[in-house]
C-alpha positions, -999 to +999 in steps of 0.1 A: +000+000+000+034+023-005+019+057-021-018+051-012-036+065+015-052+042+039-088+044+047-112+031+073-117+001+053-081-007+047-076-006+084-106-031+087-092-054+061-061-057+076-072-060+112-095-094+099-068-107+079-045-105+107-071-124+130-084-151+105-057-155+078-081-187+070-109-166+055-105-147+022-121-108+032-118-095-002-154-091-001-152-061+023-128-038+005-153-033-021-188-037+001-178-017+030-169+010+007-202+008-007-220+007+028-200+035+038-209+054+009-244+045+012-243+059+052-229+094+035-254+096+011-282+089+032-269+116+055-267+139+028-301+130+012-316+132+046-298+168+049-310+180+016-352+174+021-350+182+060-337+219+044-369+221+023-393+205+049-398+169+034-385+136+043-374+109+025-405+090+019-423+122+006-393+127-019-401+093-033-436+105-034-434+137-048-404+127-076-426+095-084-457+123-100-429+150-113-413+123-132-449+114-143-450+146-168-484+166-171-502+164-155-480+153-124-508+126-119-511+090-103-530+065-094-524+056-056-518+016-071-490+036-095-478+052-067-473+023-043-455+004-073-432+030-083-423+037-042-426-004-033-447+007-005-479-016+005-513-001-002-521+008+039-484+033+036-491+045+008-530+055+021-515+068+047-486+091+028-509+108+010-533+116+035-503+131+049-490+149+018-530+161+010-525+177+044-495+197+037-507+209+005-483+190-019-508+170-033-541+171-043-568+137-045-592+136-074-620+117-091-604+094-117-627+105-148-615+068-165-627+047-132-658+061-112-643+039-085-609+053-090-589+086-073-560+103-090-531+115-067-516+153-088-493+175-075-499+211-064-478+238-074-461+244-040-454+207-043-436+209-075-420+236-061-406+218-031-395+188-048-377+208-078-356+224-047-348+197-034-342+174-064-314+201-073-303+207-033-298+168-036-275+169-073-253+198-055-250+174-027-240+145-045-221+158-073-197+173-038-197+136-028-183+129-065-162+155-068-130+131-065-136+116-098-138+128-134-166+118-159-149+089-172-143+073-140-179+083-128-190+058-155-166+034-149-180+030-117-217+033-123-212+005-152-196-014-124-223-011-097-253-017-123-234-052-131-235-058-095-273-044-092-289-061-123-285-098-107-301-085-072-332-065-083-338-089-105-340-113-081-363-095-063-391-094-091-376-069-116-360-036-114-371-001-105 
């Protein structure tokens, strides 16, 4: 490791394969990195909606009908897919998000029995701000790499992602 700066993980690695020599921990200089990572982006993404007054569930929410296009519309059963929430949480999140003014319920004019879930103006305006609070953040956490390593790595990681969501019924 002459020329390299150590990091947490390093330290790790080298502590397990001083104590069980008999185990190969190669696994854990890549995936700790990646759970370490994931702990500094969650902080991050939890830092970017607290300063617009949402949470992380009402981001998924929120993103789910602005990615939607006009007219930032769903169907609660669309929106518990696209968040891989259960019907009763989902109920429940937009109850919450009708109370805060972010989204509106209406009459599904296709389905007499059916609601539509739309998003009001001040909830496009929230998640728009903190859609791009959340880039600034994460483009700071990738500021250590230039574009061609930045899809080196994301080809890498969707190699190791493909296999797993798949296996979980199909991908996002």
């Amino acid at each position: 490791m002459t020329g390299r700066v150590e990091d947490e993980v390093d330290r790790l690695v080298s502590a397990w394969r001083k104590e069980r020599p008999d185990l190969d921990v190669s696994p854990l200089e890549v995936l700790s990195r990646i759970s370490r990572l994931s702990k500094h982006l969650e902080r991050e993404r939890r830092a970017a909606f607290a300063a617009h007054g949402i949470e992380s569930w009402e981001f998924d929410v929120l993103t789910a009908l602005r990615k939607a296009g006009e007219p930032y519309e769903m169907s609660p059963g669309a929106l518990l897919r696209a968040t891989l929430v259960t019907s009763g949480t989902m109920t429940n999140r937009i109850n919450r998000l009708v109370t805060a003014g972010l989204v509106t319920r209406h009459p599904d004019p296709e389905d007499r029995r059916g609601v539509l879930v739309r998003l009001t103006p001040a909830g496009m305006e929230r998640v728009d701000a903190a859609l791009a609070d959340l880039l600034r953040r994460e483009q700071e956490l990738l500021a250590g790499l230039d574009q061609e390593e930045r899809r080196a790595l994301a080809d890498l990681l969707r190699r190791l992602l493909i296999p797993l969501d798949s296996s979980e019924g199909g991908t996002r």
